[in-house]
DRENVO-400754 format. One record per residue (C-alpha): residue in one letter; z, x, y; residue number from 1. Coordinates in Angstrom, 2 decimals. Layout:
+--------+---------+---------+---------+------+
! markol !      zz !      xx !      yy ! sero !
+--------+---------+---------+---------+------+
!      A !       Z !       X !       Y !  NUM !
...
+--------+---------+---------+---------+------+
//
This chain:
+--------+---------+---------+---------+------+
! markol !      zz !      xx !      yy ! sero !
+--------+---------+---------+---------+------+
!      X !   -9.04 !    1.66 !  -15.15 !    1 !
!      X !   -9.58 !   -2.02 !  -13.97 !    2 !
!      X !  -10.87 !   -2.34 !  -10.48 !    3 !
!      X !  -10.51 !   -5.19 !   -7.44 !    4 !
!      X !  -12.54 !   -5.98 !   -4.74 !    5 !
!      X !  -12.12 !   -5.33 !   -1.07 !    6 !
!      X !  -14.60 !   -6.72 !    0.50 !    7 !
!      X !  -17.40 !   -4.48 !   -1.16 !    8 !
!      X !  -14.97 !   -2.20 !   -1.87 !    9 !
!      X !  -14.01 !   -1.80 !   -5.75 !   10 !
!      X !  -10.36 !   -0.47 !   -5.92 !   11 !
!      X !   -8.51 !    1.17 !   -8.78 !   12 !
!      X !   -5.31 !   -1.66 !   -9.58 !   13 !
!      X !   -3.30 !    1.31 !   -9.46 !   14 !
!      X !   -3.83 !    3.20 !   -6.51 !   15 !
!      X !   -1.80 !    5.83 !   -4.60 !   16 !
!      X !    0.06 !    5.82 !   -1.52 !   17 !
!      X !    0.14 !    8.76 !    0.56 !   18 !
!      X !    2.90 !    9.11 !    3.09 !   19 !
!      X !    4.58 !   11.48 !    1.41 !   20 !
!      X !    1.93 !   14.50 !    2.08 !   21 !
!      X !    2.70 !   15.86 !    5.09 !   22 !
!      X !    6.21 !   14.56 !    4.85 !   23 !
!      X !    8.00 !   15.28 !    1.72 !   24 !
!      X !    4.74 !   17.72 !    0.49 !   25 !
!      X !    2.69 !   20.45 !    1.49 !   26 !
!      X !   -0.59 !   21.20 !    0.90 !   27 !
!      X !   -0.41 !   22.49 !   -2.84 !   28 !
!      X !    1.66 !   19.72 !   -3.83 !   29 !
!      X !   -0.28 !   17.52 !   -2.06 !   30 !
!      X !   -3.41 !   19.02 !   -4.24 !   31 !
!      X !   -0.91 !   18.73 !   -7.32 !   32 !
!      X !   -0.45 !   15.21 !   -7.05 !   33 !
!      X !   -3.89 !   13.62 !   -6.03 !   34 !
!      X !   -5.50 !   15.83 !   -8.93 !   35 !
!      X !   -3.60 !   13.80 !  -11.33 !   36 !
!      X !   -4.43 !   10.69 !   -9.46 !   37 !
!      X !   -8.24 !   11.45 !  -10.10 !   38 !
!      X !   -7.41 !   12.56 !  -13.73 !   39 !
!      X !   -5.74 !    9.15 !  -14.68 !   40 !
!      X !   -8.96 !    7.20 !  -13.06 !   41 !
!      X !   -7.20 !    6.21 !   -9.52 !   42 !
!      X !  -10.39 !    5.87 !   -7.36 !   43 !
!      X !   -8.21 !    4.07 !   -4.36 !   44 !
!      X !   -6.20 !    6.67 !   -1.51 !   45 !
!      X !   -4.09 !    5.02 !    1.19 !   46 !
!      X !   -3.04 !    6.87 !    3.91 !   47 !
!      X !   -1.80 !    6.56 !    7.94 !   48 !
!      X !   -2.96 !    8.92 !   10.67 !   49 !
!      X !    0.76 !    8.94 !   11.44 !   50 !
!      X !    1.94 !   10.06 !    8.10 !   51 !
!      X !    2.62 !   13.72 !    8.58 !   52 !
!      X !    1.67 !   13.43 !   12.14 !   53 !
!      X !   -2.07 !   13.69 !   10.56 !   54 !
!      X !   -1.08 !   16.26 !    8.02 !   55 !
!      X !   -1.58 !   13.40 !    5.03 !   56 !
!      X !   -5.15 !   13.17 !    6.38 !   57 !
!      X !   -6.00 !   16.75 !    6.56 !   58 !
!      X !   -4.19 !   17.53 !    3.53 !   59 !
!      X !   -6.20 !   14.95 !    1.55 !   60 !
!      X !   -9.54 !   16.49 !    2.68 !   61 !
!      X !   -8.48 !   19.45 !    1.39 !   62 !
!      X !   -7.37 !   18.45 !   -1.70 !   63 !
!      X !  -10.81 !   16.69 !   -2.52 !   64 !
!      X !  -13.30 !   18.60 !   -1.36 !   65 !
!      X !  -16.56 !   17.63 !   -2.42 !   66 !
!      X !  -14.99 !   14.91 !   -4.92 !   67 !
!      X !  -14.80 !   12.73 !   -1.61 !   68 !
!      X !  -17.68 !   10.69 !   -2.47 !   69 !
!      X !  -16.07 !    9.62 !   -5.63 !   70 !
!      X !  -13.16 !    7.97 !   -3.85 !   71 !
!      X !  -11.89 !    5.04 !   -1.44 !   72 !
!      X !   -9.95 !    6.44 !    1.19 !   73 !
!      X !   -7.86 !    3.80 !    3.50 !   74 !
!      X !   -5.78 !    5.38 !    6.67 !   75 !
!      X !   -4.40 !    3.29 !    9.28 !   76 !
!      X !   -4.52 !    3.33 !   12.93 !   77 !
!      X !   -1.66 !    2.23 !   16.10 !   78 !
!      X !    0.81 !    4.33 !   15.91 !   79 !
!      X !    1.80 !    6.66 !   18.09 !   80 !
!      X !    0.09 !   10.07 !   17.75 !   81 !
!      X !    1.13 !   12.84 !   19.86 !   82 !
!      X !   -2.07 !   14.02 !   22.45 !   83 !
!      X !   -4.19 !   11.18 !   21.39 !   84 !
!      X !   -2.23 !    7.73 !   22.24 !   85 !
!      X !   -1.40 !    4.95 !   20.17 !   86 !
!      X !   -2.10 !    1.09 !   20.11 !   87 !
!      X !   -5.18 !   -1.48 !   19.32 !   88 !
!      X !   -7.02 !   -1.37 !   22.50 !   89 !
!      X !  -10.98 !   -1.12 !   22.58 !   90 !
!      X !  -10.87 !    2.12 !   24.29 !   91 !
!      X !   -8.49 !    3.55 !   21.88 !   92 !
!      X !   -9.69 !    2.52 !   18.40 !   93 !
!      X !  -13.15 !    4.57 !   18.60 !   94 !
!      X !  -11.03 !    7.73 !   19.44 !   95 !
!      X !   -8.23 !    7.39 !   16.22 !   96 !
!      X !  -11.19 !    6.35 !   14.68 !   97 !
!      X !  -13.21 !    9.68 !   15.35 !   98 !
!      X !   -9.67 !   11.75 !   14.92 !   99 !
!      X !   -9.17 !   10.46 !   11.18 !  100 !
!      X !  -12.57 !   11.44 !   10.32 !  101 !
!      X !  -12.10 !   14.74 !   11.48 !  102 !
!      X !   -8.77 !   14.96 !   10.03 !  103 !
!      X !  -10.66 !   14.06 !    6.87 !  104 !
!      X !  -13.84 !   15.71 !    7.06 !  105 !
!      X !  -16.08 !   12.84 !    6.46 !  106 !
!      X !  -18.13 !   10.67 !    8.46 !  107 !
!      X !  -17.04 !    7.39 !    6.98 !  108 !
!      X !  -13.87 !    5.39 !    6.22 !  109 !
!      X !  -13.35 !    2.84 !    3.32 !  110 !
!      X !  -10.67 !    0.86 !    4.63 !  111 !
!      X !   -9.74 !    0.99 !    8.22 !  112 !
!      X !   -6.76 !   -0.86 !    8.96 !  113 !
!      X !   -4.77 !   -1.98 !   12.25 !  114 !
!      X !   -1.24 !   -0.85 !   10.82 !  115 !
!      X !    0.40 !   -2.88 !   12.66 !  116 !
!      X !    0.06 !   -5.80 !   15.32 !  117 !
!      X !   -0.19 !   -5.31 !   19.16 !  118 !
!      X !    1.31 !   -8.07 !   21.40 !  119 !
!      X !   -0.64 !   -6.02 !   24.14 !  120 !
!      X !   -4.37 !   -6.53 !   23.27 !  121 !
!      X !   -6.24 !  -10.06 !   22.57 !  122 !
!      X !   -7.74 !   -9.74 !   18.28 !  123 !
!      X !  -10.34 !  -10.77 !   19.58 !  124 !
!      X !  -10.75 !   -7.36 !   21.24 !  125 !
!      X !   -9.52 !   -5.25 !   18.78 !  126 !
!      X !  -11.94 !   -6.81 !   16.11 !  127 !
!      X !  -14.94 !   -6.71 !   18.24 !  128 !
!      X !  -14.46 !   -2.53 !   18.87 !  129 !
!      X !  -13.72 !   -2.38 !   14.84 !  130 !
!      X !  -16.89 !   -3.88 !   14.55 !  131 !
!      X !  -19.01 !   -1.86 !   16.48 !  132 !
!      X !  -17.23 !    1.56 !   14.14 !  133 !
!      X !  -18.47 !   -0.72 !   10.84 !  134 !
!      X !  -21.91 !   -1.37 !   12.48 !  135 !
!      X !  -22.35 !    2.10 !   13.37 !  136 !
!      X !  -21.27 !    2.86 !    9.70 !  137 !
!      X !  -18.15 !    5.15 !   10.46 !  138 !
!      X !  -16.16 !    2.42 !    8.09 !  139 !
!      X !  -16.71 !    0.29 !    6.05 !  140 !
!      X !  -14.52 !   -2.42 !    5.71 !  141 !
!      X !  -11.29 !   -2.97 !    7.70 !  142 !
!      X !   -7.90 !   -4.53 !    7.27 !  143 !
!      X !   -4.45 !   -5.14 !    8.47 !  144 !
!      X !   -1.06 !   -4.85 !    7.97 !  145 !
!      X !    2.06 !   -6.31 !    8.76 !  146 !
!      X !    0.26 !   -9.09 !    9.69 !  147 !
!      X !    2.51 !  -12.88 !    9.59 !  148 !
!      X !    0.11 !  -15.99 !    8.25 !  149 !
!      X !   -0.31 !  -16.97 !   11.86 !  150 !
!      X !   -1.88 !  -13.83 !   12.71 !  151 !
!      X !   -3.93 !  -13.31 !    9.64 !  152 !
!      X !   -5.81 !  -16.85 !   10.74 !  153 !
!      X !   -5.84 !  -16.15 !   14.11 !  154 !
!      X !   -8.27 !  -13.10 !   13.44 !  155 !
!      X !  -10.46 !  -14.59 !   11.23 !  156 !
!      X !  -11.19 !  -17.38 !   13.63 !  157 !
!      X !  -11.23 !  -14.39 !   16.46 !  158 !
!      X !  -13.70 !  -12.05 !   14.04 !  159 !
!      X !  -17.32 !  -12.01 !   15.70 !  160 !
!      X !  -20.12 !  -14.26 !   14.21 !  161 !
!      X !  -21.67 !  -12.24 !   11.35 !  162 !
!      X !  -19.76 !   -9.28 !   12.35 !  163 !
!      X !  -16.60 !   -7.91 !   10.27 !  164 !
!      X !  -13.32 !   -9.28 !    9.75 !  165 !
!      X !  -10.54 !   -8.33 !    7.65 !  166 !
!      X !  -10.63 !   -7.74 !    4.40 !  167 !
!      X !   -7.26 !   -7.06 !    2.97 !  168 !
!      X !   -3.86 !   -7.35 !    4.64 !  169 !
!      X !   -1.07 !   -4.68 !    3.85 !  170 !
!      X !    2.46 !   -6.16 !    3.65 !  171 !
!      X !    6.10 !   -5.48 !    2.17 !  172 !
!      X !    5.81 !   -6.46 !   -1.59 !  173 !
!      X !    8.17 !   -6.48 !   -4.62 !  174 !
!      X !    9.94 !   -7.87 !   -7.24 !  175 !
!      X !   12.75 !   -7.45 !   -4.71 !  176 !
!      X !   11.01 !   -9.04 !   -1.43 !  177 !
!      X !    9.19 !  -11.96 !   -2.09 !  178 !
!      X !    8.47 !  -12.63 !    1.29 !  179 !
!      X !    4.81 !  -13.11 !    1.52 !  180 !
!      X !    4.52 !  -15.46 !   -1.52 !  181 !
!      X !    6.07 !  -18.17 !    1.10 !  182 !
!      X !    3.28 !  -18.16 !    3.32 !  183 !
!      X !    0.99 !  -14.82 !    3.56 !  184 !
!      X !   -0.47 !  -14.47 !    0.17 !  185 !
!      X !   -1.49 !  -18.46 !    0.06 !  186 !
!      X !   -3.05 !  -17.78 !    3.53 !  187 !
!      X !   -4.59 !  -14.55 !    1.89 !  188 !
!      X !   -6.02 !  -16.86 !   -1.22 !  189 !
!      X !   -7.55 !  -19.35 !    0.76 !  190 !
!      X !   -9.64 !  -16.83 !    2.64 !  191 !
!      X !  -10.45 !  -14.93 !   -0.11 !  192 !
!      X !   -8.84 !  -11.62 !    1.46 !  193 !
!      X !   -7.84 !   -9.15 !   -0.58 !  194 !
!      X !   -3.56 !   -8.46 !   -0.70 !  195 !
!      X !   -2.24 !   -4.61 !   -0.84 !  196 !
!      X !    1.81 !   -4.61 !   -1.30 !  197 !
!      X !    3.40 !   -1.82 !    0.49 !  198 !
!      X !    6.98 !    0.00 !   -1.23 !  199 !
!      X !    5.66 !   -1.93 !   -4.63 !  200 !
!      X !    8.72 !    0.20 !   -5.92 !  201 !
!      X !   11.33 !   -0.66 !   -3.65 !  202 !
!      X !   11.65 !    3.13 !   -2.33 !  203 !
!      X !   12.26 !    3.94 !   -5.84 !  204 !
!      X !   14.64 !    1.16 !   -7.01 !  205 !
!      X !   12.80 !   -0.30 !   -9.21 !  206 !
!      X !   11.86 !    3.08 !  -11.00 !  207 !
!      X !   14.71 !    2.93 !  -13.15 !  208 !
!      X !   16.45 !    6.37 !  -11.82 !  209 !
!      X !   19.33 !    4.16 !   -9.79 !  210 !
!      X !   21.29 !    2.78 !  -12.17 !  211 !
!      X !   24.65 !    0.73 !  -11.73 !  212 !
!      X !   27.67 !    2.78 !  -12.13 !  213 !
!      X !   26.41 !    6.45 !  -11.78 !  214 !
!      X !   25.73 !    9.11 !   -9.90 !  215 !
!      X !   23.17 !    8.31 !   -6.99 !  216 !
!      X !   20.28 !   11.13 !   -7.56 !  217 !
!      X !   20.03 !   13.60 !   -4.53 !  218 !
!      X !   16.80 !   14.03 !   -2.51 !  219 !
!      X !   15.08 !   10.78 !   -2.68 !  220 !
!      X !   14.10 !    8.17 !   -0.26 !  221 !
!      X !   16.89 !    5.99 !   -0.46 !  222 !
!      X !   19.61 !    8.61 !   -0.99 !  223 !
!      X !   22.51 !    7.64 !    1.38 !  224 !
!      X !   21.16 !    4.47 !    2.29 !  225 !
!      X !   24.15 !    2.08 !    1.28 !  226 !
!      X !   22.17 !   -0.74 !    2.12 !  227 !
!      X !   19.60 !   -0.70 !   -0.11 !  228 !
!      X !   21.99 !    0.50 !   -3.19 !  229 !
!      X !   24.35 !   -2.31 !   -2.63 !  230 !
!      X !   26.35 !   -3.37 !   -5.43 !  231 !
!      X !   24.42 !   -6.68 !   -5.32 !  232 !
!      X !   21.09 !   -4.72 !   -5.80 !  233 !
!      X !   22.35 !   -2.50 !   -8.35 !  234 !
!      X !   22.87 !   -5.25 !  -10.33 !  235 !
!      X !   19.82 !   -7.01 !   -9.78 !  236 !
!      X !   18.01 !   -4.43 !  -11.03 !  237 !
!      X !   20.43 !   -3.78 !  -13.93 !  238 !
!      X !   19.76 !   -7.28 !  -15.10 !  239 !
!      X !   15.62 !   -6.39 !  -14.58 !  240 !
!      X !   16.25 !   -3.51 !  -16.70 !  241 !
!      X !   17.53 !   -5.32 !  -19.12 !  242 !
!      X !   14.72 !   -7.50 !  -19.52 !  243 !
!      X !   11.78 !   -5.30 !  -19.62 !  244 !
!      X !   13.70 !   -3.05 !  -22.33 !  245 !
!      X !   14.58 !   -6.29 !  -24.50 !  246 !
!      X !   10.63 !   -6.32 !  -24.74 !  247 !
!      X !    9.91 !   -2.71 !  -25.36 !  248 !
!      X !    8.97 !   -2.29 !  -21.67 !  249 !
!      X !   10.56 !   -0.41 !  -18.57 !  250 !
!      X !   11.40 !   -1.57 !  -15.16 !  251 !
!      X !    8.34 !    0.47 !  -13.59 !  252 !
!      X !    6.19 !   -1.60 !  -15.99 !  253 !
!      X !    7.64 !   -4.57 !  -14.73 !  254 !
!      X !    7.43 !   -4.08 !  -11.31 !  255 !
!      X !    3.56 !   -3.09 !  -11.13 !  256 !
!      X !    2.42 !   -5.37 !  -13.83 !  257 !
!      X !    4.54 !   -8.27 !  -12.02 !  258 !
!      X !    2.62 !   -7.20 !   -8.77 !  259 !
!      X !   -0.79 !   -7.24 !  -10.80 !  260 !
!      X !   -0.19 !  -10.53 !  -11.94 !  261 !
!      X !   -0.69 !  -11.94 !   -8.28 !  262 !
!      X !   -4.45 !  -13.01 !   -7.98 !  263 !
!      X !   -4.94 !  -11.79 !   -4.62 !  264 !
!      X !   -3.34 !   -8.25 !   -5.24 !  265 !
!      X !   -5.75 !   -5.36 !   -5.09 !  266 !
!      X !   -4.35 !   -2.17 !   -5.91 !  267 !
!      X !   -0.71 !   -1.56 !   -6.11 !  268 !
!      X !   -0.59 !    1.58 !   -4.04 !  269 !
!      X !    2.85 !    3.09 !   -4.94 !  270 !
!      X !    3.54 !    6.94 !   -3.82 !  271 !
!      X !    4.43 !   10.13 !   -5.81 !  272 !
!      X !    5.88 !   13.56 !   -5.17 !  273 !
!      X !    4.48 !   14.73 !   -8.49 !  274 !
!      X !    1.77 !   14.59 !  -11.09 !  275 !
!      X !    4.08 !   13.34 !  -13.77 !  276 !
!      X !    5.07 !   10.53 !  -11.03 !  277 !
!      X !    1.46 !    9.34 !  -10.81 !  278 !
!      X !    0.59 !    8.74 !  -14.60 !  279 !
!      X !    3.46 !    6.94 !  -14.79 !  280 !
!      X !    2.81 !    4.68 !  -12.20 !  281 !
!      X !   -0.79 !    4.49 !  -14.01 !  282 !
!      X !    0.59 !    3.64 !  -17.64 !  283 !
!      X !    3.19 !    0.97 !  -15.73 !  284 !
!      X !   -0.19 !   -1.15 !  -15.30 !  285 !
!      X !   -0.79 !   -2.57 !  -18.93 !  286 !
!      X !    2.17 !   -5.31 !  -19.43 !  287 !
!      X !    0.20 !   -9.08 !  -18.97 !  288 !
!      X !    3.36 !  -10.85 !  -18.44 !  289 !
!      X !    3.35 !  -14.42 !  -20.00 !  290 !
!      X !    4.02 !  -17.73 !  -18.06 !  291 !
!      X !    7.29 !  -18.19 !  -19.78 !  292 !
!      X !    8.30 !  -14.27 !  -18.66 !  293 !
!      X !    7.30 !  -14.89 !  -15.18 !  294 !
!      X !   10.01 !  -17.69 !  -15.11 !  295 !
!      X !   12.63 !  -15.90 !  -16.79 !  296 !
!      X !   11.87 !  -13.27 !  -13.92 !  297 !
!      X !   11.99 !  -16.15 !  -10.86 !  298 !
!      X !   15.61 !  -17.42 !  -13.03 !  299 !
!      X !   17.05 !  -13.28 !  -12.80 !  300 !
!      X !   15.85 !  -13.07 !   -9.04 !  301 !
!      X !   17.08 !  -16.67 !   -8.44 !  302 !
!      X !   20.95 !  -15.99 !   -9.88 !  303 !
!      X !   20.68 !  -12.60 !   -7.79 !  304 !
!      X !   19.77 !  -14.76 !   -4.59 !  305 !
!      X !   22.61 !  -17.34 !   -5.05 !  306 !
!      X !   25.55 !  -14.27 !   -5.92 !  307 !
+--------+---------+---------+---------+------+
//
C-alpha cells in the first residue's frame, strides 16, 4: 500500500480508526478486525485513551502482540478519564502519557496527539511538556486535533526552538463537510503538516448502505439520527451514487479516493466493526479522480448546498 509522511512517520493512506473497540467491540472482534487491517497492508492505528474508557488501547495491545513493532499506533490525550483527570496541563500530559503506554504495553507512541484544545493552559505549555515525552523517546511525533487555523499557527510559533511541534492535525473531513478546505488545510500546506480527516465516511453515509427511499438499517451509528439522514442528505448522496456508478465505481471509492486526492492528507483513517469492513475501505483507495471529475463533484455538492 502507498504510504505518507508524518513527520518521520510513514503512514499507510488507508489507515484504521479505532473507536469502535471498546465501544461497539470486544476483545475478539477487536482481534478480528485489526488482523485484517495488517493482512490488507494498513501499517497506521488511531486510537483515543477515551475510546472505550481505555478499553480501545488495551484491546489493541492485545490484539498485536509482538507485531507491535511493525505498526504506527496514534491515541489521543484530554479527555476526561475516570481516576486519572483530563485536560492539557504540564502536570497532566506525562501521566495520560505513561497510562496509554501501559494500556498498550509499549514504551513508545507514534503519534501523540492533544485531541482537543484547552482554553485553560497557554500551547506554549502544553508543547513544551510534549516535548520533554519526545525527548525522552516515549513518542515520537505529536499532533492535534480539532484545531481552527488560528490555533494551528499559534503553536507552531509557540513550539520550542529545535524542540517538537506538531506534525499532523486531526479534523472533521468529507465529501460532506468541507470545512477545513476554507482555511485549515491551506494553513496545514504552508507548514508542511501532515492532514488526518476524522468520520472520512460520514458515520457511514457515504458507504452506500443509506439509500433514499428505504428502510434505514438497524444498529449503526447514525440509526435514529434524523439529522444526519435528512431528506436533503439522502439525496446528496443519491446524486454521489450516481456518479461513481456511471464510472464503474462506488460511493466508498469516491469518498476515500476524493479524500486522497488532497495533498496534505495522510491516511484516511475510517473505522470498521468487521474484517470484511476493512478491505473494503482498503480497495476504496485506487480511483485517481481526474480534474474534470473533481469539478463535476464541487457542481453535485454545490446544487446540494443551494437546495
Amino acid at each position: 500500500m502507498e504510504t505518507r509522511s508524518i513527520g518521520s512517520l510513514q503512514v499507510s493512506v488507508v489507515g484504521l480508526g479505532c473507536n469502535n473497540f471498546g465501544r461497539r467491540l470486544d476483545s475478539a472482534g477487536t482481534a478480528a478486525v485489526i488482523n485484517a487491517a495488517l493482512d490488507a497492508g494498513i501499517n497506521f492505528f488511531d486510537t483515543a485513551d477515551v475510546y472505550g474508557a481505555g478499553q480501545s488501547e488495551t484491546f489493541i495491545a492485545q490484539a498485536l502482540g509482538p507485531r507491535r513493532k511493525d505498526v504506527l499506533i496514534a491515541t489521543k490525550f484530554s479527555g476526561a478519564m475516570e481516576g486519572q483527570g483530563r485536560g492539557a496541563h504540564p502536570d497532566y500530559i506525562p501521566k495520560a502519557a505513561e497510562a496509554s503506554l501501559r494500556r498498550l504495553n509499549t514504551d513508545y507512541i507514534d503519534l501523540y496527539q492533544l485531541h482537543n484544545p484547552d482554553p485553560d493552559v497557554p500551547i506554549a505549555d502544553t508543547l513544551g511538556a510534549l516535548n520533554e515525552l519526545v525527548q525522552a523517546g516515549k513518542v515520537r511525533e505529536i499532533g492535534c486535533s480539532n484545531f481552527s487555523a488560528a490555533q494551528i499557527r499559534e503553536a507552531e510559533a509557540a513550539a520550542p526552538p529545535g524542540g517538537a511541534h506538531f506534525e499532523s492535525v486531526q479534523n472533521r473531513y468529507s465529501l460532506l463537510h468541507r470545512e477545513p478546505e476554507a482555511e485549515v488545510l491551506p494553513e496545514c500546506e504552508r507548514l508542511g503538516i501532515a492532514f488526518l480527516p476524522y468520520f472520512p465516511l460520514a458515520s457511514g453515509l457515504l458507504t452506500g448502505k443509506f439509500r433514499q427511499g428505504q428502510p434505514i438499517p438497524e444498529n449503526t451509528r447514525l440509526s435514529g439520527n434524523q439529522q444526519a439522514l435528512s431528506a436533503e442528505n439522502l439525496a446528496l448522496v443519491e446524486a454521489l451514487i450516481d456518479f461513481a456508478e456511471a464510472r464503474g465505481h462506488t460511493i466508498l471509492e469516491l469518498a476515500v479516493s476524493w479524500l486522497l486526492m488532497q495533498p496534505t492528507v495522510a491516511s484516511v483513517i475510517a473505522g470498521a466493526t468487521k474484517p470484511e469492513q476493512v478491505n473494503s475501505n482498503v480497495a476504496a483507495a485506487g480511483w485517481q479522480l481526474t480534474q474534470d471529475e473533481l469539478s463535476e463533484i464541487d457542481a453535485i455538492l454545490a446544487r446540494s448546498a443551494g437546495m
